[in-house]
C-alpha positions, -999 to +999 in steps of 0.1 A: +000+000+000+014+033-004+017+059+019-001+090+023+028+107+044+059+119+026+094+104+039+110+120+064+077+136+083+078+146+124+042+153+135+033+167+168+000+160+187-014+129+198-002+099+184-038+084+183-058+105+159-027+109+134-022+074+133-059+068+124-049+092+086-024+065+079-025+044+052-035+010+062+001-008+052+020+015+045+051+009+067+077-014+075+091-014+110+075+004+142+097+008+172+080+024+198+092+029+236+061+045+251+056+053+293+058+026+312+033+034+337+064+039+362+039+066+381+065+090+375+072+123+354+103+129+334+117+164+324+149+170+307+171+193+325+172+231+318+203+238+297+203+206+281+192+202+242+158+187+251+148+214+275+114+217+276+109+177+267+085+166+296+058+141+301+037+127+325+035+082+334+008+088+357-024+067+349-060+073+362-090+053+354-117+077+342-152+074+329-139+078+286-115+050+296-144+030+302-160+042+276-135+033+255-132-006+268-170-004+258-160+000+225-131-022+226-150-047+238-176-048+211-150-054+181-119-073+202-136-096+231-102-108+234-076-079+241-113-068+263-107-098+284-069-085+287-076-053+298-099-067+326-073-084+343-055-057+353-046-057+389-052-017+397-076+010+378-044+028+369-032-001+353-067-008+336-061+031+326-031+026+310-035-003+292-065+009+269-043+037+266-022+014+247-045-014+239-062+016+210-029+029+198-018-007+193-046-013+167-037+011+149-005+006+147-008-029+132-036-016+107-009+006+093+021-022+097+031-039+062+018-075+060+060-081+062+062-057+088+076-061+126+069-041+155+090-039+187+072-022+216+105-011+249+089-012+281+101-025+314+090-055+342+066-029+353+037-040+328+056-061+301+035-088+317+001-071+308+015-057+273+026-091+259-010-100+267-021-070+250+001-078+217-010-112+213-048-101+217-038-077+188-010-091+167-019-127+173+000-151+199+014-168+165+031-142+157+051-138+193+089-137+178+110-125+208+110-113+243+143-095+243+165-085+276+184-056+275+212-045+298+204-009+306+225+002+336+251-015+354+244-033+387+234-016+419+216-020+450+183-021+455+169-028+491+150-060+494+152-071+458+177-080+432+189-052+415+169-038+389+192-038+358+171-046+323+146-037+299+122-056+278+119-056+246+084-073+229+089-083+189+063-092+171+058-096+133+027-089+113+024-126+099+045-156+089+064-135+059+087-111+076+119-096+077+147-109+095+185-100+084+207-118+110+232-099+135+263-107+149+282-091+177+321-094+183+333-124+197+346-126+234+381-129+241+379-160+254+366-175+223+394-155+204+422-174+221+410-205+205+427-189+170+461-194+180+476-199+142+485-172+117+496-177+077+518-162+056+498-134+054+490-125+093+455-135+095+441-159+125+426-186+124+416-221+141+417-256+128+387-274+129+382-312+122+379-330+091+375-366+096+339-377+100+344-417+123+323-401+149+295-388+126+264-404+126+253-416+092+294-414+078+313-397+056+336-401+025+361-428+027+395-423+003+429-418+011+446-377+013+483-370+020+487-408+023+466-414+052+433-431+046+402-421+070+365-412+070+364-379+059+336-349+064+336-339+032+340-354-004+369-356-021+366-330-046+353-307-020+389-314+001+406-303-035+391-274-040+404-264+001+440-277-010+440-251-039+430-226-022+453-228+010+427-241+037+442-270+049+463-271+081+487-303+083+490-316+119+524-332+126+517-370+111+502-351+082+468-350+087+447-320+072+425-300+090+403-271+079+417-234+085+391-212+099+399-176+097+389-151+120+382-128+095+356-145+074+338-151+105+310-126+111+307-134+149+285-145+173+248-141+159+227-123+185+203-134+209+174-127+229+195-112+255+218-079+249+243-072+273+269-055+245+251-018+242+258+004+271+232+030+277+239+064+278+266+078+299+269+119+308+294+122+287+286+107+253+282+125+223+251+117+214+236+127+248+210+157+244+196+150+281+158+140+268+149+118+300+141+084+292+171+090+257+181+055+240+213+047+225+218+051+188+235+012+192+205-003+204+183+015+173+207+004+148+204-032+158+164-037+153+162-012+121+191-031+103+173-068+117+142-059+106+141-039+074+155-030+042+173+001+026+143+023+014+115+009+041+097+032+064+104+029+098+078+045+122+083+056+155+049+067+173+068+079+205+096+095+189+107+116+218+144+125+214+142+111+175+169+082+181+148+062+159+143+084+133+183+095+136+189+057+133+172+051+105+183+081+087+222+070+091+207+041+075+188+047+046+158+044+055+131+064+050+111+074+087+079+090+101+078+104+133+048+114+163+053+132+196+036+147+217+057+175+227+076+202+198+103+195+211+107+164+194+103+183+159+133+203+171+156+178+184+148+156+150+162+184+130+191+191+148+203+157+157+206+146+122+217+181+109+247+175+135+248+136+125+250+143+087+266+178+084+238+188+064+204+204+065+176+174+053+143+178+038+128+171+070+088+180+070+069+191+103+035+186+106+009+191+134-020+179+113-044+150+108-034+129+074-061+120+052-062+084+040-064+081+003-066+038+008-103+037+011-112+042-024-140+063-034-166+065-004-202+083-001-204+115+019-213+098+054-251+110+053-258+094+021-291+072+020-275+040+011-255+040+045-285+047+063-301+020+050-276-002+056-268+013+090-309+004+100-306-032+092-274-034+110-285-018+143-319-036+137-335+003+142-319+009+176-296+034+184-261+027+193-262+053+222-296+050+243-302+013+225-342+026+220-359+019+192-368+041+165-382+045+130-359+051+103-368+090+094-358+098+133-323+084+131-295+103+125-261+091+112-227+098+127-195+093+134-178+064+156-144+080+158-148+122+152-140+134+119-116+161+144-093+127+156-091+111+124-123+094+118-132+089+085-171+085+063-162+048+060-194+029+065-174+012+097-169+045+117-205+049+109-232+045+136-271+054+141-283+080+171-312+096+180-316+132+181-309+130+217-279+110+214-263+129+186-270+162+208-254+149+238-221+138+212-215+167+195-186+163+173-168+142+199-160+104+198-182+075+205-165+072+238-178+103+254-212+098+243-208+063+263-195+081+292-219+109+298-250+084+295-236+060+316-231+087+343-267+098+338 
C-alpha cells in the first residue's frame, strides 16, 4: 500500500488521531518505547538540548476510559478480556491507553512488517497479553532483555538492571536480516595460528568416524580415514590454502577469523551500554536510547528504502537511526520538542540540512477508495438493518426517518465516512455527542 505521508515527516500531537490518517500498510518497522506506567514524570534538565521535553507516566481510570473498553469490547472480546485483568484502575487506565494505539499501529504495519514495543518489568506482563490479543500469539517472535545500567543496589530485591523488549511480526512472511556481535576474548584465544599473510585462524576437524550416518572414505596425504567432506570438496580447500597439516600429516580445515561474522545475536543484549553523561550523542531527553541499540532492530528488521515509524519519537533516536541508514522514517510526539531535536540531531549527525517535513496535522487516507459522503441514503439504509433500528447510544428503538447518522471516531481525531466509523443516534444521542467520539457519548450516559 502506499503511503499518504511523505518520507521524512515529524508530527506533533497525539499519536492516536494521526495514526488513524495512515494508510492502512504502509510501513515497515514500528519501534516504539512509550511510558511505562512507572507513576513517575520525566523532564529534561534546563540547559540541556531537550529542555522543555516533559511528560507525565501517571495513569487514572476515568469514565472515557471505560467508555473506550465499551468499544473495545464490542470489536476485540479478546484484548477486552486482557484489559480486565488488570490488577489496579491505573493499570486498567493505562493499558486501553495502549490497547487503541496498538490497533492502529498494526492496521498501518506492512503484511512483512515487525513491530518492537521497549517497556520494562513494570507492565511487560500485561502488554505481551495486549500484543498477542492484537497481533496474534502466533506471531510472538521474541522477548528480548536488554542491559540498561550497570548493577546496583536495591533494598530487598535483586537489582533492577534490564529492559524488555516485545517483537512481534505482522504474519508468517517477515523480515529478518541476521546480526552478529564481536566475539569474546575468550573464544578468540581458540585462533592461536597465523599464515603467511598474518591472518588468524583455528583448525577445525575433518574426519567424520564419529558422525552419525558417515562420511567419504579415500585416502589424502597418504593417510586413509572417513572424511567430512567429499573428495573433490577437500581439492578445492588444497587449492585454495585451507588445509592445516598436523604433525603425522593429517589436514585439517583453517578457519579464519576474519571471514567469520561473529557470534549471531540473541534474545538477550548485554553489549550496548546505555547512555553515559558524557557521550556525544547525549542531548539530556529523560528516558534518551542509545543510537546502538536503534541500529540493531532497524538493520534486523528492514531494508534500505522501508519506512520505519516511530509513534513515540521523543528525542528522534529512531528516526536519527534510520536516517544514518537509509531508510526512510515517520515520526509522532507529543511535545515540539521532538520536531526540534529531530532536526538538529541529524543536521549534527549528517553535516547537512535534510528535507525534514513538520506537521501538526491529521493525514487524510487516500486507501479507502471512493466512499459516499457519510449521510448518504445508502448508509443509512444499511446502517438500520445493521442496528436492527436501535440506536447505538440509548439502544431505544426508533423508526428510520428519526435516526441520524454519525461518526464512531470524530472526523476532528481522524475518523473517516467509511461505513465502519458509521453509527445510528437519535436526536438525543447525537445532541449529547456533538462532534466528539463515541466514547464520550458512552461516558456521559452512563453517568446519567
Amino acid at each position: 500500500m502506499t503511503s499518504n505521508i511523505k518520507p521524512k515527516t515529524i508530527f506533533t500531537g497525539d499519536n492516536l488521531p494521526i495514526m488513524r490518517g495512515m494508510n492502512s500498510a504502509s510501513v515497515d518497522l514500528i519501534y516504539l518505547d512509550p511510558p511505562f506506567n512507572s507513576n513517575a514524570n520525566y523532564a529534561a534538565p534546563i540547559g540541556s538540548e531537550a529542555a522543555g521535553a516533559e511528560f507525565k507516566d501517571t495513569w487514572t481510570l476515568n469514565d472515557v476510559n471505560v467508555a473506550w473498553l465499551d468499544l473495545i469490547e464490542t470489536k476485540h472480546p479478546a484484548l477486552n478480556r486482557v484489559i480486565h485483568a488488570a490488577m489496579t484502575d491505573s493499570d486498567k487506565s493505562y493499558l486501553i491507553y495502549m490497547a487503541v494505539r496498538l490497533i492502529e499501529m498494526h492496521r498501518v504495519l506492512k503484511d512483512t512488517g515487525s513491530l518492537y514495543l521497549h517497556c520494562d518489568p513494570t507492565m511487560s506482563h500485561y502488554l505481551k497479553l495486549v500484543m498477542d490479543a492484537v497481533f496474534g500469539k502466533a506471531n510472538f517472535r521474541n522477548e528480548i532483555v536488554w542491559k540498561r545500567t550497570a548493577a546496583h543496589n536495591d533494598s530487598a530485591v535483586y537489582g533492577g538492571v534490564h529492559d524488555i523488549i516485545l517483537y512481534y511480526s505482522k504474519g508468517n512472511s517477515l523480515t529478518l536480516n541476521e546480526q552478529y556481535q564481536p566475539y569474546s576474548d575468550e573464544y578468540l584465544k581458540r585462533y592461536r595460528h597465523t599464515d603467511e599473510n598474518g591472518k588468524r585462524f583455528l583448525d577445525r576437524d575433518l574426519t567424520a568416524g564419529s558422525l552419525s550416518g558417515g562420511g567419504y572414505q579415500y585416502e589424502w596425504n597418504g593417510i586413509t580415514k572417513i572424511w567430512r567432506c567429499p573428495f573433490t570438496t577437500m581439492q578445492e580447500y588444497h587449492k585454495s590454502g585451507k588445509l592445516y597439516y598436523t604433525r603425522n600429516g593429517t589436514p585439517r580445515l583453517k578457519q579464519f577469523l576474519d571471514d567469520m561474522p561473529g557470534v549471531p545475536v540473541q534474545d538477550v543484549w548485554i553489549d550496548i551500554p546505555p547512555i553515559n553523561s558524557r557521550a556525544k550523542e547525549r542531548v539530556g531527553y529523560p528516558t534518551q536510547k542509545p543510537l546502538a541499540l536503534l541500529d540493531r532492530i532497524i538493520k534486523a528488521s528492514s531494508h534500505e528504502g522501508d519506512t520505519v515509524f516511530d509513534p513515540f519519537c521523543g528525542c528522534a533516536t529512531t528516526l536519527v537511526a534510520a536516517d544514518r541508514l537509509q531508510r526512510d522514517w515517520i515520526g509522532i510526539d507529543i511535545s515540539a520538542k521532538a520536531a526540534e531535536l529531530i532536526v538538529e540531531r541529524i543536521r549534527d549527525d549528517q553535516g547537512m540540512f535534510e528535507d525534514i517535513i513538520a506537521r501538526d496535522d491529521i493525514p487524510n487516507r487516500t486507501d479507502l477508495g471512493h466512499i459516499p459522503r457519510y449521510n448518504a441514503t445508502e448508509n443509512k439504509t444499511l446502517l438500520y438493518g445493521e442496528q436492527g433500528g436501535d440506536c447505538n447510544g440509548c439502544g431505544e428503538h426508533f423508526q428510520k426517518q428519526h435516526l441520524e447518522i454519525d461518526h464512531i471516531i470524530a472526523e476532528s481525531v481522524g475518523g473517516t465516512d467509511h461505513i465502519e466509523n458509521l453509527q445510528l443516534l437519535c436526536g438525543h444521542c447525537n445532541r449529547i455527542k456533538g462532534n466528539r467520539g463515541q466514547e464520550y457519548l458512552i461516558s456521559r450516559l452512563n453517568a446519567s
